[in-house]
Structures are given as C-alpha cells and as structure tokens.
C-alpha positions as CSV (number, residue, x, y, z in Angstrom):
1,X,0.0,0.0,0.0
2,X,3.0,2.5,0.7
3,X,4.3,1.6,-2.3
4,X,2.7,1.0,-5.9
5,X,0.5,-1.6,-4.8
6,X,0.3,-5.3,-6.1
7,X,-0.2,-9.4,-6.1
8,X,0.3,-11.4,-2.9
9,X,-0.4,-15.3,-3.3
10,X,-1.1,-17.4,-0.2
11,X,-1.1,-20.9,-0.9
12,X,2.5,-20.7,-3.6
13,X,5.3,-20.7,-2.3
14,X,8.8,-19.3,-3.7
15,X,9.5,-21.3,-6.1
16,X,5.6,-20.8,-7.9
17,X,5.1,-24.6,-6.5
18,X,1.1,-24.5,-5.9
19,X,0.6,-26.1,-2.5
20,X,-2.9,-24.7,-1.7
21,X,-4.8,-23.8,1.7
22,X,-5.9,-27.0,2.8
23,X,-3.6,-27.3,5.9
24,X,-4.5,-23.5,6.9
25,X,-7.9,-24.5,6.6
26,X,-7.4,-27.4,9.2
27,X,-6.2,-24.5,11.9
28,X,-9.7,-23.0,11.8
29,X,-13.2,-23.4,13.2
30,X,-14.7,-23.0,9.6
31,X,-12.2,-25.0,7.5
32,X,-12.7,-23.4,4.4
33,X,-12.1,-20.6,2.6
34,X,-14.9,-18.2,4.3
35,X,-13.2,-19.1,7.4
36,X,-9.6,-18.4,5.9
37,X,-10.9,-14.6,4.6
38,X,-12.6,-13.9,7.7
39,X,-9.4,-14.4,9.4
40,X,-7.6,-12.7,6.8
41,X,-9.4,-9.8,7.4
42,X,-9.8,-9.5,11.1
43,X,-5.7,-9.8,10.9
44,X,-5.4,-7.2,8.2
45,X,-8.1,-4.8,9.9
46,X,-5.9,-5.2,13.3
47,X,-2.6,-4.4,12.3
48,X,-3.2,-1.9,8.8
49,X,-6.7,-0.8,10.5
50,X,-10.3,-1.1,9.1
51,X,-10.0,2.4,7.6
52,X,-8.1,0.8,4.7
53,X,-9.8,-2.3,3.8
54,X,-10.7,-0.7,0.4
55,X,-7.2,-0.7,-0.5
56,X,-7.2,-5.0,-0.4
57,X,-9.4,-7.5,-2.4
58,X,-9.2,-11.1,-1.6
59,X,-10.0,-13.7,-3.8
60,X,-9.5,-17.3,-3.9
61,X,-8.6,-19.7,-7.2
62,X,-8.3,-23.4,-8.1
63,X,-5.4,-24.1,-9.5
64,X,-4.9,-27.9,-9.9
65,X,-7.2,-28.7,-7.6
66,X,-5.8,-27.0,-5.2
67,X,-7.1,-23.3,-3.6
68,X,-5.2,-20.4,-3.3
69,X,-5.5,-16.9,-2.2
70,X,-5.2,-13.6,-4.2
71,X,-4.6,-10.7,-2.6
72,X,-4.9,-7.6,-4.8
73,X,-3.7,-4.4,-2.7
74,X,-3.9,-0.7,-4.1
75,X,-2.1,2.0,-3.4
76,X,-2.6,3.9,-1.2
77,X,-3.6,7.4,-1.6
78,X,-1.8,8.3,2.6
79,X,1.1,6.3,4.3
80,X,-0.5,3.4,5.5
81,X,1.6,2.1,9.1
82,X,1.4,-1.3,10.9
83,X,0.0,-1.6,13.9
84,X,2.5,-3.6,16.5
85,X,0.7,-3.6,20.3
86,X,1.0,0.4,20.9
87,X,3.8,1.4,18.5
88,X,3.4,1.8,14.7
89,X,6.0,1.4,11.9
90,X,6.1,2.2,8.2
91,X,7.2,-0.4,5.8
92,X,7.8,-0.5,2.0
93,X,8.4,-2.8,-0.4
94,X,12.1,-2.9,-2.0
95,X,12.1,-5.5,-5.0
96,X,11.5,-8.9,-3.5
97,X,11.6,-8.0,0.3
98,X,9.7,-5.9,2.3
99,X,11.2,-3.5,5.2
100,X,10.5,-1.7,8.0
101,X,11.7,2.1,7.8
102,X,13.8,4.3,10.1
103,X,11.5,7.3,11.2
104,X,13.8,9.7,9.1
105,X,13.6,7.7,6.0
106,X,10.0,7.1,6.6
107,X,9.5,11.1,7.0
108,X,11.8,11.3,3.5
109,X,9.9,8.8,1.9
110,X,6.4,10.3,2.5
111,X,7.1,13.5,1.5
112,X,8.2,12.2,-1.4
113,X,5.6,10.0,-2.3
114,X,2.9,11.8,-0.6
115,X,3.3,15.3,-0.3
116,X,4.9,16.4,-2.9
117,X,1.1,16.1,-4.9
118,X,-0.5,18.5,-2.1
119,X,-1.2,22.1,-2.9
C-alpha cells in the first residue's frame, strides 16, 4: 500500500510450487475458505486498521485442484503504518523483500511519495 500496490499469493510458495490452503484451513473453526478470509481480514483490519480495507481485495482460485489466495492491494492514496501492540512502523516494499523504515527515511519517503502532490 506505501508503495505502488500489487499481487500477494497465499497458498504458492517461492518457487511458484502451488501447495494450496488445505492445511490453513485445518487451523480454523470454519475449515474453508470463508473461514480463511474472515481471518484474513480481522488480521489485516488489526494491524493496517479497518479504515483501509478498500485498499485490499481477496480472492480465492483453483489451480490444480488445489485453492489459493489472491490478494490484490492498491495504493494507497496516505502512508499506511502497521499496527504492533502500541507502537506503529512504516514499511515499503524494496524489490523482493519488504522492510521496516527508520523514522527519518519514513519522514523522507512520504514526502516524497505523498506530499509532494498536495497544494
């Protein structure tokens, strides 16, 4: 969201080997894919905050007979921080890794990204 946006599979893992849901199914009372999104979304709303669940779309597909999750997330049009007990950080993706930003980078990097568009 702090970024440009983009793709995140659950259910494929690094090397684009489908392995599905089923075992993350198992771990909840509803073990299917209702279950898996509403705990998708209670995690998401507690540590991005309910205010930007417009930003994420989840979706499920077979592939192989198997069930993955699609995460489509837009950017955001305002930093977006995570939520960790009563601190927050602000995090960016960097190529094929995500990380956590220094408060002076994170200052740099907004008004860059951010406020350089306001009047």
């Amino acid at each position: 969201m702090n970024t440009e946006g983009g793709i995140i599979l659950i259910g494929v893992d690094d090397n684009r080997n489908i392995i599905g849901l089923e075992n993350d199914y198992s771990t909840f009372k509803k073990k299917d894919k209702d279950g898996f999104s509403q705990k998708l979304v209670q995690i998401l709303s507690k540590y991005l905050g309910n205010e930007y669940g417009e930003f994420w779309n989840i979706k499920f597909k077979k592939i192989n007979d198997k069930e993955i999750c699609v995460i489509e997330v837009k950017k955001s049009p305002e930093p977006v921080y995570t939520k960790k007990k009563v601190e927050e950080e602000f995090f960016i993706r960097k190529g094929t890794s995500t990380r956590p930003l220094t408060i002076r980078e994170a200052h740099k990097y907004i008004n860059h990204h951010w406020l350089k568009y306001r009047i």
